[in-house]
C-alpha positions as semicolon CSV with decimal commas, in nm:
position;residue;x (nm);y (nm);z (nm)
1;X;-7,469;16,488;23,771
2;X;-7,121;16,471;23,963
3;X;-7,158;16,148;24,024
4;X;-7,196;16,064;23,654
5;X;-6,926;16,271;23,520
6;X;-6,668;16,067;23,805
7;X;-6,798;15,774;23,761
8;X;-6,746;15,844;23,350
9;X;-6,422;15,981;23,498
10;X;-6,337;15,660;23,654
11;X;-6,435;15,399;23,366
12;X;-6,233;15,618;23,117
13;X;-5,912;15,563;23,350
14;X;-6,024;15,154;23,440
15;X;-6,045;15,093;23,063
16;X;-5,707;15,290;23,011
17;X;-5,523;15,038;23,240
18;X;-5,682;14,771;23,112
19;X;-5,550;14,943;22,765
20;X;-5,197;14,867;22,980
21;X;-5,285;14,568;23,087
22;X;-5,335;14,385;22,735
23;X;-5,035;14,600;22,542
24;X;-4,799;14,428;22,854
25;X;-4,951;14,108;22,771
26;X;-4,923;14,126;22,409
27;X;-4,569;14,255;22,371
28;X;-4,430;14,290;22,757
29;X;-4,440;13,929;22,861
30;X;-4,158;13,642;22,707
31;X;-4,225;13,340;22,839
32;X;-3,882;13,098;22,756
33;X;-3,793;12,815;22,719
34;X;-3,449;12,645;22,726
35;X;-3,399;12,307;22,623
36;X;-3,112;12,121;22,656
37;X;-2,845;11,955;22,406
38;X;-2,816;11,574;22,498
39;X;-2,510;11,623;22,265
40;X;-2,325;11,312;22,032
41;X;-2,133;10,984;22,193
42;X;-2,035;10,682;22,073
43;X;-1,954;10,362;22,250
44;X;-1,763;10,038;22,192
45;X;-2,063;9,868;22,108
46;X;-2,284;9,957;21,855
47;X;-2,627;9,866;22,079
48;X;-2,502;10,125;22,302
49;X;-2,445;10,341;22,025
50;X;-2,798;10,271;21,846
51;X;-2,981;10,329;22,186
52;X;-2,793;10,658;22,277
53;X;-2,939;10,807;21,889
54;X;-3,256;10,654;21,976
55;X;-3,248;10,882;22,325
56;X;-3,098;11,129;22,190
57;X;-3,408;11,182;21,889
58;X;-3,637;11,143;22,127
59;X;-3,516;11,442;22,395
60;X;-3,489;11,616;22,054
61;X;-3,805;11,570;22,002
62;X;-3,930;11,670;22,329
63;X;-3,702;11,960;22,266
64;X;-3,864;12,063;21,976
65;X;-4,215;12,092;22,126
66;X;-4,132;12,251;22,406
67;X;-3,999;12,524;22,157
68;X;-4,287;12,465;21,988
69;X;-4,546;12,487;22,256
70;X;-4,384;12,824;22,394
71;X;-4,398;12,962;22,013
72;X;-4,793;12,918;22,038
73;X;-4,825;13,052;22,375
74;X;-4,654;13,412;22,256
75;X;-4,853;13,374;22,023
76;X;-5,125;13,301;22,220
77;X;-5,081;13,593;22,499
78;X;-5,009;13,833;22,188
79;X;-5,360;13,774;22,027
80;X;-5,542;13,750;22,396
81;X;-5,340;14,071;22,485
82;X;-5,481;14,290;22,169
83;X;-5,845;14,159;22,235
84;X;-5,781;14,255;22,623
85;X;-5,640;14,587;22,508
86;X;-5,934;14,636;22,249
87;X;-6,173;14,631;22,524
88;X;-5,977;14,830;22,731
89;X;-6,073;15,094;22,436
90;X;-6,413;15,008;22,353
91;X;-6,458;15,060;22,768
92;X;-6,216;15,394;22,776
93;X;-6,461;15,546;22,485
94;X;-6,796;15,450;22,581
95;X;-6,761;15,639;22,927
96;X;-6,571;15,900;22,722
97;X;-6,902;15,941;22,522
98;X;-7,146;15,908;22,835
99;X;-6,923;16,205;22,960
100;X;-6,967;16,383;22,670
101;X;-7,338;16,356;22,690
102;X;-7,353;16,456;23,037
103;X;-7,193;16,746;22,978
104;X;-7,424;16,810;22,715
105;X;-7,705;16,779;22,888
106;X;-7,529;16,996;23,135
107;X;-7,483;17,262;22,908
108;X;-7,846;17,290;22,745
109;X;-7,992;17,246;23,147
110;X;-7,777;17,564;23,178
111;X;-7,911;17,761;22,857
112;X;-8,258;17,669;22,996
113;X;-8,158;17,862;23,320
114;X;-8,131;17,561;23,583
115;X;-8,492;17,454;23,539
116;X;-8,473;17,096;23,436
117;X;-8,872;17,066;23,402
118;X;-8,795;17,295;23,038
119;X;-8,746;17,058;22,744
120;X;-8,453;16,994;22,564
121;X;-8,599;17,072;22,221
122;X;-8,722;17,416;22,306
123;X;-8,381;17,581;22,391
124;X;-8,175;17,691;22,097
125;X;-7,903;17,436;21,974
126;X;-8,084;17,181;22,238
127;X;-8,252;16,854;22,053
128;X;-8,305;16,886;21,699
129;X;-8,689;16,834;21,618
130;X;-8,803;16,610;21,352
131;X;-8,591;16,342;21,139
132;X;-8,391;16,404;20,905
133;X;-8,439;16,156;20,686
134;X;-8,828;16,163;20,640
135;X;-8,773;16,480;20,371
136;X;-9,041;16,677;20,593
137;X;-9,261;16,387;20,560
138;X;-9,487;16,373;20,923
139;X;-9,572;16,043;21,039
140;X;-9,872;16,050;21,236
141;X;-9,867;15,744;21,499
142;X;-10,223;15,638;21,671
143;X;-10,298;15,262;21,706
144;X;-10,524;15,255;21,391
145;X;-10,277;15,366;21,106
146;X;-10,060;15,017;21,133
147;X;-9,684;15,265;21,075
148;X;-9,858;15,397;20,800
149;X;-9,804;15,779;20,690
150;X;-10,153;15,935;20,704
C-alpha cells in the first residue's frame, strides 16, 4: 500500500512539472527575430537604381517571412505548450484520484479491523450494494436468461 500511495505521490508531482513545463512553453519562451533594413539609395543611373528596389523588395520580402514564420512558431509553442500543460493535469489528477482510492481502501481495510479477507460491502459506509439505477429491480444473470430480467 506504501508503495502505491508514493508512487501516486510521485505521478501527482511528475505531472505538476510537466504542468511547468508546458505554461514555460506557452508563455515563457520568445523566440525573435530581427531583420534588417536594406534602407533607400539612389544612383546616377537609373539601372542601378531599378536593381537596388528590385533587392531591396526582395530582402523585404524575406524580411517579412521571417517575421512571419516566427509569428507562427509562438504561436505554435503557445498551442503545443497548453496541450503539454493539459496533460500535465490530466496526469497530476488521475494519480490524485488513484491516491484517493487507496486511501479509501485503506480506510474501510481499517474499519474491517486489518483483515483484508472481509469484504468491502459488509463494513458500514464500505461498497454500496446494488445499483442505483435499476429502481430495486434484481437482475438475475445465469447463461440461459440472454441479459434478460427474470
Amino acid at each position: 500500500m506504501k508503495a502505491l500511495k508514493s508512487n501516486c505521490i510521485f505521478g501527482i508531482v511528475i505531472g505538476l512539472l510537466i504542468v511547468a513545463a508546458g505554461l514555460y512553453l506557452a508563455f515563457g519562451f520568445s523566440g525573435s527575430y530581427i531583420g534588417n533594413d536594406s534602407g533607400t539609395a539612389e544612383f546616377g543611373a537609373d539601372f542601378y537604381t531599378y536593381q537596388y528596389r528590385a533587392t531591396r523588395n526582395a530582402a523585404t520580402n524575406v524580411e517579412n517571412l521571417g517575421l512571419f514564420t516566427r509569428d507562427v512558431a509562438q504561436f505554435g509553442f503557445r498551442a503545443g505548450g497548453l496541450v503539454v500543460a493539459g496533460l500535465g493535469l490530466a496526469i497530476s489528477c488521475l494519480f490524485a484520484v488513484k491516491l484517493e482510492e487507496a486511501k479509501h481502501r485503506e480506510e474501510l481495510a481499517a474499519r474491517a479491523g486489518g483483515n483484508p479477507g472481509v469484504p468491502a460491502y459488509s463494513v458500514p459506509g464500505g461498497i454500496p450494494q446494488g445499483n442505483p439505477c435499476d429502481n430495486g429491480m434484481a437482475f438475475q444473470q445465469n447463461p440461459t436468461d440472454f441479459g434478460q430480467n427474470v
